[in-house]
Backbone as ProteinMPNN parsed JSONL, in Angstrom:
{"seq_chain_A": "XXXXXXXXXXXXXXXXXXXXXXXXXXXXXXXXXXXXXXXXXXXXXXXXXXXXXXXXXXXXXXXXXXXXXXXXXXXXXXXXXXXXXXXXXXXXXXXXXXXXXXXXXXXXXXXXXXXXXXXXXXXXXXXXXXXXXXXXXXXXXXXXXXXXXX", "coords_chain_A": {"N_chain_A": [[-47.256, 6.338, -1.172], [-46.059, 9.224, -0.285], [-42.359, 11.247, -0.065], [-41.433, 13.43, 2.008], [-38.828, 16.2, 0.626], [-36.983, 17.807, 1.915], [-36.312, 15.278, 3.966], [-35.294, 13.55, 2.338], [-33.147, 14.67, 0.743], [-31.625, 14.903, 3.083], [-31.112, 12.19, 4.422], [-29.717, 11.314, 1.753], [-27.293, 13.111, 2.076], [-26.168, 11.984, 4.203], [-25.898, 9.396, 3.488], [-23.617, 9.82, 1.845], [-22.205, 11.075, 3.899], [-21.684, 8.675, 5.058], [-20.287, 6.886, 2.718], [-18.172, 8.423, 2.069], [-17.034, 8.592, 4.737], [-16.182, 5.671, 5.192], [-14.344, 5.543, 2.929], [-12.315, 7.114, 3.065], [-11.249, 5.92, 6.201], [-10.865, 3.579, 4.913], [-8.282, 4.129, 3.782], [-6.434, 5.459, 5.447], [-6.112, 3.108, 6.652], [-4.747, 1.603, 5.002], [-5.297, 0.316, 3.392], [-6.055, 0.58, 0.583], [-5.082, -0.978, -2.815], [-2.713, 1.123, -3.611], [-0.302, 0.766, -5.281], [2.208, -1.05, -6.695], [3.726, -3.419, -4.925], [6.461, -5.785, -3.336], [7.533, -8.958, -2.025], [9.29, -9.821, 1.356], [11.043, -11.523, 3.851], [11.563, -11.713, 7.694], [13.317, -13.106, 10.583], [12.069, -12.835, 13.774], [13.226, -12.763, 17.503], [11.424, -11.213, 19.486], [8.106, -10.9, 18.991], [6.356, -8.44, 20.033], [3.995, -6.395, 20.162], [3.768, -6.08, 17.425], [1.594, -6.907, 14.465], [-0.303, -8.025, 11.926], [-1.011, -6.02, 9.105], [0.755, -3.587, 10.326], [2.64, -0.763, 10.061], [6.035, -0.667, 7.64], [8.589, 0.927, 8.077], [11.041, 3.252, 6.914], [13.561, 5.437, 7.544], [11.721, 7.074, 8.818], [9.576, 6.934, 7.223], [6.833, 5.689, 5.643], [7.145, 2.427, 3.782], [6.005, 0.274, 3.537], [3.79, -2.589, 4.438], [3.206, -5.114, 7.211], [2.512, -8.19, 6.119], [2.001, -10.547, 7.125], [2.071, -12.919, 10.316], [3.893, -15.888, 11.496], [4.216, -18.174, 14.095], [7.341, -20.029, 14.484], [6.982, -23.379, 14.843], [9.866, -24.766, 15.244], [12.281, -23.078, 15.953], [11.243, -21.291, 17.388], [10.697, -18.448, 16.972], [9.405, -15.68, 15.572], [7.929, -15.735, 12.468], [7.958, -13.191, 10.05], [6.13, -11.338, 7.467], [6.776, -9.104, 4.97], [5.268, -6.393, 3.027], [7.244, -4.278, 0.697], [6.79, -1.207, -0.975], [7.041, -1.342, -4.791], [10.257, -0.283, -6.489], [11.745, 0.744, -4.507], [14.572, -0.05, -3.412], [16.407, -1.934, -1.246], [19.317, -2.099, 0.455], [21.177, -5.727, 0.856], [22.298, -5.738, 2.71], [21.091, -5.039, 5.17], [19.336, -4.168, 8.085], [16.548, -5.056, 9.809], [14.229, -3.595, 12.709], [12.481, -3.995, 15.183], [11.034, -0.925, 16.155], [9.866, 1.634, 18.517], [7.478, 3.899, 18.861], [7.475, 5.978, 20.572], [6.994, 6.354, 24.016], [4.744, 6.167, 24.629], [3.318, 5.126, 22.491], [2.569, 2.938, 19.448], [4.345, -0.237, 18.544], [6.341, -0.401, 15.405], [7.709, -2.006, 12.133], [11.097, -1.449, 11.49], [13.78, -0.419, 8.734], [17.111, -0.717, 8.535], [19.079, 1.077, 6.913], [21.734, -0.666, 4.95], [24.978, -0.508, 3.663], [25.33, -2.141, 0.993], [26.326, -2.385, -2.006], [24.011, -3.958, -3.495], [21.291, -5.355, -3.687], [17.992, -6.498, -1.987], [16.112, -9.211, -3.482], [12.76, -10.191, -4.474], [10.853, -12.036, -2.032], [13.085, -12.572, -0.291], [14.922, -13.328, 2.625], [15.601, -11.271, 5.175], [18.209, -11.297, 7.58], [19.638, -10.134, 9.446], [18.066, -9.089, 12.416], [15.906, -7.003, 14.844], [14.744, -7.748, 17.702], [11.58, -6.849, 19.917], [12.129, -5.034, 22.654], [11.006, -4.492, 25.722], [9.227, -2.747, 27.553], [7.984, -2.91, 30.174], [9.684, -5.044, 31.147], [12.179, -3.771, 31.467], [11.597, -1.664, 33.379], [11.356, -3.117, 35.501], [13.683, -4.085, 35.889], [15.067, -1.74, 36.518], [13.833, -0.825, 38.846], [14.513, -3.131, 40.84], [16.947, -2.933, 40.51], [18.574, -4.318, 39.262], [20.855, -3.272, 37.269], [22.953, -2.509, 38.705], [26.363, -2.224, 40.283], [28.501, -3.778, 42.212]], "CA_chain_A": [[-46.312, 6.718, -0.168], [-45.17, 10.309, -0.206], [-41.658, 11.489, 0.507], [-40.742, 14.665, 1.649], [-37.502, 16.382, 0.115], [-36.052, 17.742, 3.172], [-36.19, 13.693, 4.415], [-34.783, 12.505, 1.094], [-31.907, 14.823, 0.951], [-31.044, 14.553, 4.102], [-30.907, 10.842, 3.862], [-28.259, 11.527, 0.704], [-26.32, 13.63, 2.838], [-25.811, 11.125, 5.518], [-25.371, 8.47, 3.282], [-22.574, 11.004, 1.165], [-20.912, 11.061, 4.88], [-21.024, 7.208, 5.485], [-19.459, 6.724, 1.973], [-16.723, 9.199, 2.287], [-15.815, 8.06, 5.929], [-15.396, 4.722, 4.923], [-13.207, 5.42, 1.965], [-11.248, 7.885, 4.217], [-11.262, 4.833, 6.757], [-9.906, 2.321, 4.203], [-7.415, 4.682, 3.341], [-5.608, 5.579, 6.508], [-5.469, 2.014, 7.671], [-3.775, 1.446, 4.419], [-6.317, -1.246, 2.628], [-5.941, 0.629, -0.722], [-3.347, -1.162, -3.29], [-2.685, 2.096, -4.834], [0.971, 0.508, -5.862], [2.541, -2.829, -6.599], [4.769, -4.187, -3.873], [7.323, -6.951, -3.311], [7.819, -9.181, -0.424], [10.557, -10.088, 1.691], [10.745, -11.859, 5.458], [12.847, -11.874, 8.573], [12.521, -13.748, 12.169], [12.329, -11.999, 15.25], [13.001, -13.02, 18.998], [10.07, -10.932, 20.271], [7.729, -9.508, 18.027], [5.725, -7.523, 20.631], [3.269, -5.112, 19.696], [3.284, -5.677, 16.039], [0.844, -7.864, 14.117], [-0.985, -7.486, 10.545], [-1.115, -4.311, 8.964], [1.489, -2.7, 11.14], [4.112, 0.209, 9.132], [7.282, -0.333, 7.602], [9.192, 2.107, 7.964], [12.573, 3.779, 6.156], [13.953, 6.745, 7.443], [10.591, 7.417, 9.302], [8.771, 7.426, 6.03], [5.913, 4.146, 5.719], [7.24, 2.083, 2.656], [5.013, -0.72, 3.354], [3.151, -3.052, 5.881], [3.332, -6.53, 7.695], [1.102, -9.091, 5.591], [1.865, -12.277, 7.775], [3.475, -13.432, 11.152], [3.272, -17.159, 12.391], [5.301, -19.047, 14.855], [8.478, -21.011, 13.893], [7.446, -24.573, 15.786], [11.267, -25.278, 15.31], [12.936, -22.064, 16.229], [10.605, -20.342, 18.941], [10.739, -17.404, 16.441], [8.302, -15.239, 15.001], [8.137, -15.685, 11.255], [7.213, -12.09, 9.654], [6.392, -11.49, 5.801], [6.128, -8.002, 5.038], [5.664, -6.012, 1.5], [7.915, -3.352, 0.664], [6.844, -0.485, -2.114], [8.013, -1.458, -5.752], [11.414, 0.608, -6.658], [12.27, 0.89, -3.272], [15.655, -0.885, -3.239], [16.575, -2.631, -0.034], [20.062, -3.043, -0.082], [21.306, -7.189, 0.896], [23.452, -6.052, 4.175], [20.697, -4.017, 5.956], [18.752, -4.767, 9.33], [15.364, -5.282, 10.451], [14.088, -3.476, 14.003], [11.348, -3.412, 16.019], [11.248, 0.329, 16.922], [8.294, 2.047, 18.982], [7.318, 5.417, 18.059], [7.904, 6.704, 22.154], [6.487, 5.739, 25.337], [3.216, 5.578, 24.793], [2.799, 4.692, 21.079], [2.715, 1.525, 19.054], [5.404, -0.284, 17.645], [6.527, -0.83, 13.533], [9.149, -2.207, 11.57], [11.595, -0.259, 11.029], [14.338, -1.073, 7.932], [18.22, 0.233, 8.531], [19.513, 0.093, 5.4], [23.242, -0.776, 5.272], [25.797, 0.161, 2.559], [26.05, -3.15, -0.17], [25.597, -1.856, -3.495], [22.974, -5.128, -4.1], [19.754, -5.425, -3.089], [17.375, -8.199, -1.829], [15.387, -9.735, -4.154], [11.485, -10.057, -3.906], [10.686, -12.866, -1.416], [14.244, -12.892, 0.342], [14.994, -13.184, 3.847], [16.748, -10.483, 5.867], [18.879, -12.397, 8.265], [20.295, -9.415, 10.594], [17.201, -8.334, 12.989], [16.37, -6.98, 16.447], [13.334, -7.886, 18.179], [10.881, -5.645, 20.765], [12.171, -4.327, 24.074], [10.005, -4.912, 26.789], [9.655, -1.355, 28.596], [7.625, -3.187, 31.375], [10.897, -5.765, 31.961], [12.937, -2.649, 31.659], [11.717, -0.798, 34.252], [11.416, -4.139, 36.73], [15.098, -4.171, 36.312], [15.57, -0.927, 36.546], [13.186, -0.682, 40.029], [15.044, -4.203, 41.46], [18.684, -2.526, 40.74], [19.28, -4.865, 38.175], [21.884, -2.574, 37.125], [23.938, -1.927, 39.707], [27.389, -3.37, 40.405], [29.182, -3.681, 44.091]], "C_chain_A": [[-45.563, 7.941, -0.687], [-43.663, 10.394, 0.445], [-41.153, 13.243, 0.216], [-39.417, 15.202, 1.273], [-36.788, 16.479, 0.728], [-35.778, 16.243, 3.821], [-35.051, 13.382, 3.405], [-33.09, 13.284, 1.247], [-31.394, 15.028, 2.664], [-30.36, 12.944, 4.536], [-29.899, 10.686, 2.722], [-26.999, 12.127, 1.189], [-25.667, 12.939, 4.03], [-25.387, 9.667, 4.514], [-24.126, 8.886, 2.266], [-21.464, 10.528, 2.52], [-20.33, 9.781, 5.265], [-19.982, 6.717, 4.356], [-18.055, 7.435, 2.408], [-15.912, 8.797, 3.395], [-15.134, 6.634, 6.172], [-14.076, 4.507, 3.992], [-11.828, 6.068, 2.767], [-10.658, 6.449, 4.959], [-10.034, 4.035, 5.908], [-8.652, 2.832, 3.547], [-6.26, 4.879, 4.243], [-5.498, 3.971, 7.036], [-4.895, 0.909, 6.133], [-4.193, -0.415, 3.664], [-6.168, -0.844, 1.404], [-4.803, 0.207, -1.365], [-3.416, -0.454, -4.315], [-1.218, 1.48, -6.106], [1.418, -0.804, -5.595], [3.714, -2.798, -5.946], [5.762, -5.165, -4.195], [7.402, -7.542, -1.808], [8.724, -9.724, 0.037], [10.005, -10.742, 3.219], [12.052, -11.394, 6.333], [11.959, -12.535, 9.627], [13.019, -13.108, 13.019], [12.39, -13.204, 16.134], [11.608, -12.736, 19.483], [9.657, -9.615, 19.047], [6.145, -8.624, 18.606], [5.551, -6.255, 19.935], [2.972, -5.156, 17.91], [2.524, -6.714, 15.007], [0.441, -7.229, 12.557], [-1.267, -6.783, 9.774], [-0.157, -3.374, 9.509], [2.477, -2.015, 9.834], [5.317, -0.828, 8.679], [7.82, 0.542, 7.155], [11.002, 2.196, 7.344], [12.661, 5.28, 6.309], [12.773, 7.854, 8.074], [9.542, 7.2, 8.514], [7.97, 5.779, 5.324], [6.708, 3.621, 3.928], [6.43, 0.727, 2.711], [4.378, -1.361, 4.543], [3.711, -4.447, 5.943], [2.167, -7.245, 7.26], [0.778, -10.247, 6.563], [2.641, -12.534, 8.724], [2.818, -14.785, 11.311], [4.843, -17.464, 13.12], [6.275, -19.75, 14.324], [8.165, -22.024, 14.864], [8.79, -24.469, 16.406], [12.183, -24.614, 16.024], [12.313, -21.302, 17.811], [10.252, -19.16, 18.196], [9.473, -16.939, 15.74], [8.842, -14.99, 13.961], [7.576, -14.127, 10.868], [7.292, -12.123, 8.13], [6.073, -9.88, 5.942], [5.912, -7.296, 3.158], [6.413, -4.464, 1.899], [7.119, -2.913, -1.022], [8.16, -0.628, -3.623], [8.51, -0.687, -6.37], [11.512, 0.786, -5.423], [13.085, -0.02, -3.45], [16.189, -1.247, -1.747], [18.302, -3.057, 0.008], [20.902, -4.278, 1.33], [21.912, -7.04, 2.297], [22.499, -5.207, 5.557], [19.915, -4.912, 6.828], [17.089, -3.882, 9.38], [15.165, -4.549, 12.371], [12.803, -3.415, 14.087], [11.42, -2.173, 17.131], [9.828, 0.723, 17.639], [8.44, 3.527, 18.914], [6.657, 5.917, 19.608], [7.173, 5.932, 22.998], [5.193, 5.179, 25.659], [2.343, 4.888, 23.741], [3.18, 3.607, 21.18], [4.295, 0.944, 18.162], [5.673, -0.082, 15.914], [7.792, -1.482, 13.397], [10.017, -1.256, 11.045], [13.116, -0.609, 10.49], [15.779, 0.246, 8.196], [18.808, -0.402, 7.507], [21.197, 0.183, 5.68], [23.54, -0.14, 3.564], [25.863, -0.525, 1.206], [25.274, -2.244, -1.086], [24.184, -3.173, -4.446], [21.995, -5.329, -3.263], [19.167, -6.284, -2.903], [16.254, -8.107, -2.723], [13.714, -9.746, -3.785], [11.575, -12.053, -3.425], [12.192, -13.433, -0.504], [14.389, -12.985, 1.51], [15.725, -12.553, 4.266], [17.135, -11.217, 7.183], [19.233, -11.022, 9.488], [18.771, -8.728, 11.108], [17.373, -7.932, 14.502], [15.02, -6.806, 16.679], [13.009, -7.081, 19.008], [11.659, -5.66, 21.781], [10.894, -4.04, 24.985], [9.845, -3.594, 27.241], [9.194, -1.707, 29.701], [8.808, -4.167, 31.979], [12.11, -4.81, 31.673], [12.623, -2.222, 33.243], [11.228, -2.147, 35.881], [13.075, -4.409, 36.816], [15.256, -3.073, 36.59], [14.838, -0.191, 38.473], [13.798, -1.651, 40.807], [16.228, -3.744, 41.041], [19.055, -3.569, 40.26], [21.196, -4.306, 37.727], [22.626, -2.373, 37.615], [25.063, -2.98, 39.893], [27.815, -2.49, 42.108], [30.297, -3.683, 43.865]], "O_chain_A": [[-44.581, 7.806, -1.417], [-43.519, 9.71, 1.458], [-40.801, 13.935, -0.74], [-38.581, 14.429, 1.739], [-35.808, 15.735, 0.692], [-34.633, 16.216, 4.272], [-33.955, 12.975, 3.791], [-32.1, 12.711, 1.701], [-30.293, 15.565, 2.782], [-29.199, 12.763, 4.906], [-29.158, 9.715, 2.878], [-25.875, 11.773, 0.832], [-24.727, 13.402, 4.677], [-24.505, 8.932, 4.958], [-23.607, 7.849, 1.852], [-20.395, 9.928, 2.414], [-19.179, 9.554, 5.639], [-18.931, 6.202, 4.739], [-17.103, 6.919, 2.993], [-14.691, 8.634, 3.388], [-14.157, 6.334, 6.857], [-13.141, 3.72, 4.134], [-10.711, 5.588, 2.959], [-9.718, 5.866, 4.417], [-8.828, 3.918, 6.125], [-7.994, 2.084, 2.824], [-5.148, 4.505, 3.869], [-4.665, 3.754, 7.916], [-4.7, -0.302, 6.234], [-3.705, -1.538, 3.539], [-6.09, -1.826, 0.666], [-3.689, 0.588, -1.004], [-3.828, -0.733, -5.441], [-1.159, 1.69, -7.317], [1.157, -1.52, -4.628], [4.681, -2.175, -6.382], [5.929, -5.403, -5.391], [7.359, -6.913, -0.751], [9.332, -10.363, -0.822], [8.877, -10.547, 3.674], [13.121, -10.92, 5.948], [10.737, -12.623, 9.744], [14.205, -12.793, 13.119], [11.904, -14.305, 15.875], [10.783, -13.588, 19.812], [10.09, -8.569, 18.561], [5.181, -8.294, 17.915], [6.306, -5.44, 19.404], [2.175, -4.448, 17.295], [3.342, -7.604, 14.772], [0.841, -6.141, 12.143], [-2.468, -7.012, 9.638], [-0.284, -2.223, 9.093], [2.92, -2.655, 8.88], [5.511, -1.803, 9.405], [7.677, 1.004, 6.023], [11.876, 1.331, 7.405], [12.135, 6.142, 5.606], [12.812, 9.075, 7.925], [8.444, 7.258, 9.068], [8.589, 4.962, 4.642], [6.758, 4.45, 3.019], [6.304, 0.161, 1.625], [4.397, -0.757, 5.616], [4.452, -4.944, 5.094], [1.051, -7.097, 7.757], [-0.32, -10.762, 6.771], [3.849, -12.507, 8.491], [1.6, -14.96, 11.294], [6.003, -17.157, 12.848], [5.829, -20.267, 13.3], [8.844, -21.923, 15.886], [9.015, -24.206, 17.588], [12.947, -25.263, 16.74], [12.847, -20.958, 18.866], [9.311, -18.6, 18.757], [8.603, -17.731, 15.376], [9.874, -14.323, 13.892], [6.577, -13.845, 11.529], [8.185, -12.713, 7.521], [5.313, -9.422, 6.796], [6.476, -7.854, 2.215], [6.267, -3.76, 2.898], [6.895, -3.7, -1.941], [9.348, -0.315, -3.691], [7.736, -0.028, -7.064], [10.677, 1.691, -5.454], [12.539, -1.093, -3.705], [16.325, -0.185, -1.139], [18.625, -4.189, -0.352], [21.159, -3.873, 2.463], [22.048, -8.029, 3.018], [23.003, -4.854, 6.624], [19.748, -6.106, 6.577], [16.689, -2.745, 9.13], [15.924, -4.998, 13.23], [12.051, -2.895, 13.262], [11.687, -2.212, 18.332], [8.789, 0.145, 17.321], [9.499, 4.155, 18.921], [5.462, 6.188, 19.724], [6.745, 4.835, 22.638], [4.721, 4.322, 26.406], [1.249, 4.335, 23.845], [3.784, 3.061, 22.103], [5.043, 1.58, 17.419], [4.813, 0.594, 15.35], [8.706, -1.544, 14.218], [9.694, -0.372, 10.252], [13.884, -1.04, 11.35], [15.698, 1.472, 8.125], [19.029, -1.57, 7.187], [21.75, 0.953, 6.466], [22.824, 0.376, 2.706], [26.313, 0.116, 0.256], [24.195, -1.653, -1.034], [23.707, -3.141, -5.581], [22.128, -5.455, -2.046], [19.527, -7.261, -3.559], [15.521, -7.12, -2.772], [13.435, -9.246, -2.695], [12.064, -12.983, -4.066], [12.292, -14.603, -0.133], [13.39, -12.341, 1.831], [16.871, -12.901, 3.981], [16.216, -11.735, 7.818], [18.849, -11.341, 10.613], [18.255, -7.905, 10.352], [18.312, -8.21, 15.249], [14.26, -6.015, 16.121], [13.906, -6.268, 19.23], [12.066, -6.82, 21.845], [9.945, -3.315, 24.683], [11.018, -3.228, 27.318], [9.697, -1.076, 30.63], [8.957, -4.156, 33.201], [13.183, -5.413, 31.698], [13.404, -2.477, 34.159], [10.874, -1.818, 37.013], [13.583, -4.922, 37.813], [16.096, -3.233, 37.475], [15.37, 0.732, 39.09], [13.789, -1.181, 41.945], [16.958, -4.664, 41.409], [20.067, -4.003, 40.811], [22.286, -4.857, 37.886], [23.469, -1.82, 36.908], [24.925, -4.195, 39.752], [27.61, -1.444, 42.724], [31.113, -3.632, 44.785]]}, "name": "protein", "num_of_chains": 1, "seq": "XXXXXXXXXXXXXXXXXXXXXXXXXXXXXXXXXXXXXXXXXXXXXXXXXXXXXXXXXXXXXXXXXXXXXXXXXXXXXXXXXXXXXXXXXXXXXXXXXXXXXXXXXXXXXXXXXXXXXXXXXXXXXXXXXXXXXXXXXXXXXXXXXXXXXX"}
């Protein structure tokens, strides 16, 4: 069984591009653990739009992702675990949001840090959050004159 060269490298060159676009790939959706983390939780009301992998964000700027949500039976609440980048200080009085990155994009977490000079610990719970905003039960109040007073 002969093979011609033009075949062969061509065949290297295509399998060159499948490598590279997977690593690319596993890179942007943020599968590499270039850096060691810490993790922390909070519970949302409504945690629309954001699931497994999703950003967290500080200041616009990704400091880590969402590893884990489940249901609270007890509460109604959505449990979230997320990791935060290690040296990133968090400090103990700051809030949790579910922001959306405009009208048509997806949501993230997004971390307002408050002022305490002490920081949360790895595996702590942030207690002050604010869950998703609906924009479709927005604009049904805002089409039914919800708003309006007489």
């Amino acid at each position: 069984m002969s093979h011609n060269p033009t075949e062969v490298f061509a065949g290297g060159v295509v399998l060159a591009a499948a490598v590279a676009f997977a690593v690319y790939a596993g890179q942007a959706a943020g599968l590499s653990r270039a850096g060691a983390s810490y993790g922390l939780s909070a519970s949302f009301r409504s945690l629309e739009g954001v699931s497994v992998g999703t950003d967290v964000r500080l200041a616009g700027v990704k400091i880590g992702t969402v590893t884990g949500v489940d249901l609270n039976p007890e509460t109604f609440r959505a449990d979230t675990r997320f990791s935060v980048k290690e040296g990133i200080e968090i400090p103990d009085d700051s809030a949790v949001i579910i922001s959306s990155e405009g009208l048509l994009g997806g949501n993230f977490v997004e971390i307002m840090p408050g002022g305490s000079p002490f920081a949360f610990e790895p595996g702590d719970e942030i207690e002050d959050t604010q869950g998703a905003v609906s924009l479709i039960s927005l604009l049904v109040k805002f089409v039914a004159g919800g708003g309006e007073e007489s």
